[in-house]
DSSP file (Angstrom, degrees, kcal/mol; ACC not computed):
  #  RESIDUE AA STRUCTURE BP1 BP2  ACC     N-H-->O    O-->H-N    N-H-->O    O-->H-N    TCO  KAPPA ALPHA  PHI   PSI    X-CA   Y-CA   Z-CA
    1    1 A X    >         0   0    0      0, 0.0     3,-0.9     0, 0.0     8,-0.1   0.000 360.0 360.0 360.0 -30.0   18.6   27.9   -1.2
    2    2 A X  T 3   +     0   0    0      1,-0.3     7,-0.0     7,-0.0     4,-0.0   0.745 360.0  61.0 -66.8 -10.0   21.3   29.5   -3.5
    3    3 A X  T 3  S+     0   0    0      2,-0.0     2,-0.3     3,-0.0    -1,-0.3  -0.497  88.0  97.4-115.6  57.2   23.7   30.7   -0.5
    4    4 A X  S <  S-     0   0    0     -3,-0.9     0, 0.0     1,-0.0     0, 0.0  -0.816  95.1 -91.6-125.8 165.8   24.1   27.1    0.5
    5    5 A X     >  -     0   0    0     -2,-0.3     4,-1.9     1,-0.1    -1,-0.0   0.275  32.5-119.2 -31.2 152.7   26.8   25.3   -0.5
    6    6 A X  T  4 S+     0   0    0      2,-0.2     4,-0.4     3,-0.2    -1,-0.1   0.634 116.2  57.4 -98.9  -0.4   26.2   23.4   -3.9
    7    7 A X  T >> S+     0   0    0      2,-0.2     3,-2.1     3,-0.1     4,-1.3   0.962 112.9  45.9 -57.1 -64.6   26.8   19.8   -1.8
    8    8 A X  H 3> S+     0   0    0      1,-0.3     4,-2.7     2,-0.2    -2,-0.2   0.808 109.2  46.5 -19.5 -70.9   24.0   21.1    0.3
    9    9 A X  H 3X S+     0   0    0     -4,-1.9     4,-1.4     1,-0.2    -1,-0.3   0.642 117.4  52.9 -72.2 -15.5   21.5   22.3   -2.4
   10   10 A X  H <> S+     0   0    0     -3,-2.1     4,-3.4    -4,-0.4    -1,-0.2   0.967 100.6  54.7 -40.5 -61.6   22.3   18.8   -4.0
   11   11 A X  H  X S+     0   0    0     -4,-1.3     4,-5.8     2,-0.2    -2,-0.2   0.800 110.1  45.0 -36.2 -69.2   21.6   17.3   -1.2
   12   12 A X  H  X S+     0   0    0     -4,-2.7     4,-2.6     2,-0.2     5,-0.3   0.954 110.4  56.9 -42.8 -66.0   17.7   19.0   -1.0
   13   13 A X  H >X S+     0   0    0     -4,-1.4     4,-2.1     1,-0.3     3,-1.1   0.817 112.1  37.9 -24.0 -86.2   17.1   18.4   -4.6
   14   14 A X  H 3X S+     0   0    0     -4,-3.4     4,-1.7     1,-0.3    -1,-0.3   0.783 116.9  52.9 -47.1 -33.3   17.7   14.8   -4.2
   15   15 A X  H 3X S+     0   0    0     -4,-5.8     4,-1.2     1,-0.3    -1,-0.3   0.989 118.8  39.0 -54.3 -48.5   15.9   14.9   -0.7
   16   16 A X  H <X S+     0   0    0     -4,-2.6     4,-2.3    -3,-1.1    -1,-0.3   0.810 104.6  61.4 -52.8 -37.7   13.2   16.4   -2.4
   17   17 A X  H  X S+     0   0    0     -4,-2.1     4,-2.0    -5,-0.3     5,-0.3   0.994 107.8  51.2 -64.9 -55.2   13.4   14.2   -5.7
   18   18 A X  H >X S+     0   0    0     -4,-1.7     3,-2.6     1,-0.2     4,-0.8   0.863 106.6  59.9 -63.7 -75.0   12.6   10.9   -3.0
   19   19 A X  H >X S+     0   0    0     -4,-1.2     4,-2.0     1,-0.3     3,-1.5   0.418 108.0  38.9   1.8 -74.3    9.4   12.9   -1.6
   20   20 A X  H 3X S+     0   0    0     -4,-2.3     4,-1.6     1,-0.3    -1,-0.3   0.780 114.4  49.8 -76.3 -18.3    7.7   13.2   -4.5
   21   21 A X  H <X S+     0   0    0     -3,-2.6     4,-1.3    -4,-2.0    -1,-0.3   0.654 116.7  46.5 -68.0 -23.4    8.5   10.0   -5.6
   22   22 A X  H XX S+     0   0    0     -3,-1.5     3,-1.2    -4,-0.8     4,-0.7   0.967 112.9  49.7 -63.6 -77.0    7.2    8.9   -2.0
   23   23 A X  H 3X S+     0   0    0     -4,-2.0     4,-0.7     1,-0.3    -2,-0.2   0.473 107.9  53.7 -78.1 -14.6    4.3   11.0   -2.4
   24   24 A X  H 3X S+     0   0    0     -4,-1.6     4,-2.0     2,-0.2    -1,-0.3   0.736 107.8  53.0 -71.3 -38.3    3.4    9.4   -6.1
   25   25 A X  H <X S+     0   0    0     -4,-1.3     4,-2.1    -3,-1.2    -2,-0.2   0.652 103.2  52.1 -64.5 -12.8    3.5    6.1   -4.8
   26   26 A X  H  X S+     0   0    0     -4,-0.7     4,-1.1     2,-0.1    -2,-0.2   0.756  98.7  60.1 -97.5  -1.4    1.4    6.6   -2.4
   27   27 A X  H  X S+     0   0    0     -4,-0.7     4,-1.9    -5,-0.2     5,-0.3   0.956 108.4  58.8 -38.6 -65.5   -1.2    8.1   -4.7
   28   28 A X  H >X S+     0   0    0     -4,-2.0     4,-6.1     1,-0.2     3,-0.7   0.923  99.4  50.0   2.3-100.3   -0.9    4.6   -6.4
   29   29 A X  H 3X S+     0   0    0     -4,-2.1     4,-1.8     1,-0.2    -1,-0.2   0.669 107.2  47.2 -65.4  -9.8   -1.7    2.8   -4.0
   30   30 A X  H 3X S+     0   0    0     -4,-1.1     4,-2.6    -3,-0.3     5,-0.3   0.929 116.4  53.4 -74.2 -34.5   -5.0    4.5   -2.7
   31   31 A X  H <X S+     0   0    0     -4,-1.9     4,-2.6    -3,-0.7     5,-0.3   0.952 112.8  42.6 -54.8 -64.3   -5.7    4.4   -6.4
   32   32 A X  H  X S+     0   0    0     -4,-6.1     4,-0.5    -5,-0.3     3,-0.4   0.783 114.0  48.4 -32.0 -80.6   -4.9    0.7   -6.2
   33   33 A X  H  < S+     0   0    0     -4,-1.8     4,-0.4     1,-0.3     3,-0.4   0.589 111.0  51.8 -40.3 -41.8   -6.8    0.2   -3.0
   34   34 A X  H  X S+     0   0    0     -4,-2.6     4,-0.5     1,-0.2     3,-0.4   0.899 105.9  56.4 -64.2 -37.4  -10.0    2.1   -4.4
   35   35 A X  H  < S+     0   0    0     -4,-2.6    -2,-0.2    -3,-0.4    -1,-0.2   0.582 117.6  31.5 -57.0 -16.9  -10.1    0.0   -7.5
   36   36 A X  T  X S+     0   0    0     -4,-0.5     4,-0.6    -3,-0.4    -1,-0.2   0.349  91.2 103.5-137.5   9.3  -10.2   -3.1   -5.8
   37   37 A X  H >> S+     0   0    0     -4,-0.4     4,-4.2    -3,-0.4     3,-1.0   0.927  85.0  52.3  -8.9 -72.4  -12.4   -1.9   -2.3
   38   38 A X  H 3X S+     0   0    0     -4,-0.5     4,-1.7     1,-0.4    -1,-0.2   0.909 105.6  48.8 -64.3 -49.4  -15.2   -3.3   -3.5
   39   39 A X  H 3> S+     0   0    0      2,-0.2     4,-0.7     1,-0.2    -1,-0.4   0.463 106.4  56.0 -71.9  -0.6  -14.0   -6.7   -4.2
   40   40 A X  H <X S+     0   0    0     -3,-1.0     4,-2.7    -4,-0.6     5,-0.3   0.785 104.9  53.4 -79.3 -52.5  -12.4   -7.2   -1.1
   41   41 A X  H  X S+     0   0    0     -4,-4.2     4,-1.2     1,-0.2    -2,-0.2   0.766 107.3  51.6 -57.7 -14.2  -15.6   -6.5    0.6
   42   42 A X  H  X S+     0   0    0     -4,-1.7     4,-1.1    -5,-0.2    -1,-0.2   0.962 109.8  51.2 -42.9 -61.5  -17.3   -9.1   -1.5
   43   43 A X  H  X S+     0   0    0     -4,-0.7     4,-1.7     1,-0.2     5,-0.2   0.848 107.7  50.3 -67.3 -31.0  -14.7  -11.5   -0.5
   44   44 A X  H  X S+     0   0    0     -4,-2.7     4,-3.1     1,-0.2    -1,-0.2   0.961 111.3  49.3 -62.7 -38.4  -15.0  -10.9    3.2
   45   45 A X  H  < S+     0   0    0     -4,-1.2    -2,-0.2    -5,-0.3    -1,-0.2   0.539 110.1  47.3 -88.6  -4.9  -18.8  -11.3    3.2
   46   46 A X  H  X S+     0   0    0     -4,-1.1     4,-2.1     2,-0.1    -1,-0.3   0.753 110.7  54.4-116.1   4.6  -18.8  -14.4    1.4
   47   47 A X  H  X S+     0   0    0     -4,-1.7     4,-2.1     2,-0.2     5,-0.5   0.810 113.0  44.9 -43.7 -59.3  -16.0  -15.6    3.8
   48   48 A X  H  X S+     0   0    0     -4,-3.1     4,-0.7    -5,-0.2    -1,-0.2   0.652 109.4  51.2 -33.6 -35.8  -18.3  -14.6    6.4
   49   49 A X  H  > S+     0   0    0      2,-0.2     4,-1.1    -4,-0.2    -2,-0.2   0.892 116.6  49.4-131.7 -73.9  -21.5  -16.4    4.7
   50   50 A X  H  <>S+     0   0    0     -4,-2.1     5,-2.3     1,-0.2     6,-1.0   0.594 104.9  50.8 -86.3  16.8  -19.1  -19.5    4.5
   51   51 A X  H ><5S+     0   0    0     -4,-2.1     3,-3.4     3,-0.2    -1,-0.2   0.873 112.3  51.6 -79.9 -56.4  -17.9  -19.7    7.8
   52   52 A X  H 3<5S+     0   0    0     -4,-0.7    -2,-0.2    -5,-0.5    -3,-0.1   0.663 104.5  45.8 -33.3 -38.9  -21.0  -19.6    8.9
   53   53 A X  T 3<5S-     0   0    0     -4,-1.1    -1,-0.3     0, 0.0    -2,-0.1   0.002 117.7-116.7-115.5  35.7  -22.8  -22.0    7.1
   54   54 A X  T < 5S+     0   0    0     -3,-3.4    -3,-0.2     1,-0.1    -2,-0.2   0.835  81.0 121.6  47.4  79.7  -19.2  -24.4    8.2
   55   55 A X      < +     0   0    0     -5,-2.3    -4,-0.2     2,-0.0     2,-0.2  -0.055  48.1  94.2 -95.7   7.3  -18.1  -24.9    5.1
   56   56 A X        -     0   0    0     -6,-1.0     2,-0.3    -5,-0.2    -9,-0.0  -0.579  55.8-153.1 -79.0 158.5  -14.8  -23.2    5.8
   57   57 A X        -     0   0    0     -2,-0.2     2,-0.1    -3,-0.0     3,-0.0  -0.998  24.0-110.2-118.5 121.1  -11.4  -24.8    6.9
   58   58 A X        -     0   0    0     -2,-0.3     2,-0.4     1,-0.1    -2,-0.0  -0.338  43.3-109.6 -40.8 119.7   -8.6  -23.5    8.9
   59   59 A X        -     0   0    0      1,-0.1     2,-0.9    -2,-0.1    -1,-0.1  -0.520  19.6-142.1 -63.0 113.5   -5.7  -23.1    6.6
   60   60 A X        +     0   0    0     -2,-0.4    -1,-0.1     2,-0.0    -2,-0.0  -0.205  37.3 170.1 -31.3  20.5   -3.4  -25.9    7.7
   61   61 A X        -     0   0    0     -2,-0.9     2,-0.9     1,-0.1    -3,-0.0  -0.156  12.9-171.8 -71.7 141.1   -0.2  -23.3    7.0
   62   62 A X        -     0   0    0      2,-0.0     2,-1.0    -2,-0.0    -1,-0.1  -0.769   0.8-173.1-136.9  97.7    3.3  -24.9    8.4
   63   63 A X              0   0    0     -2,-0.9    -2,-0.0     1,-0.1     0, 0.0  -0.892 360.0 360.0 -96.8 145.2    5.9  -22.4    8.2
   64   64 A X              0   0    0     -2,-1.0    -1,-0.1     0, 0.0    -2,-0.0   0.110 360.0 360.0-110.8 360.0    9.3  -23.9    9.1
């Protein structure tokens, strides 16, 4: 990398700087996403449980 141009080797750096910054947010979020797995599968199966036993409603949503 040291015989390119130093616009160039900027250029990587910084390409490089967003990667890992990429590649640390998405670390996050699977962290995110593991931490709260389990409670979203709660919430589906007792969506489930109350569709079932009709006490659900179609959300009325009116986007305009």
């Amino acid at each position: 990398m040291e015989s390119l141009p130093e616009t160039l080797q900027d250029k990587v750096v910084e390409h490089l700087r967003e990667y890992l910054e990429y590649l640390r947010d998405q670390d996050q979020w699977n962290l995110s996403f593991q931490n709260t797995q389990q409670s979203l599968i709660m919430a589906a199966q007792r969506a489930k449980q109350e569709i079932s036993a009709g006490k659900a409603q179609p959300l009325d949503i009116d986007i305009a």
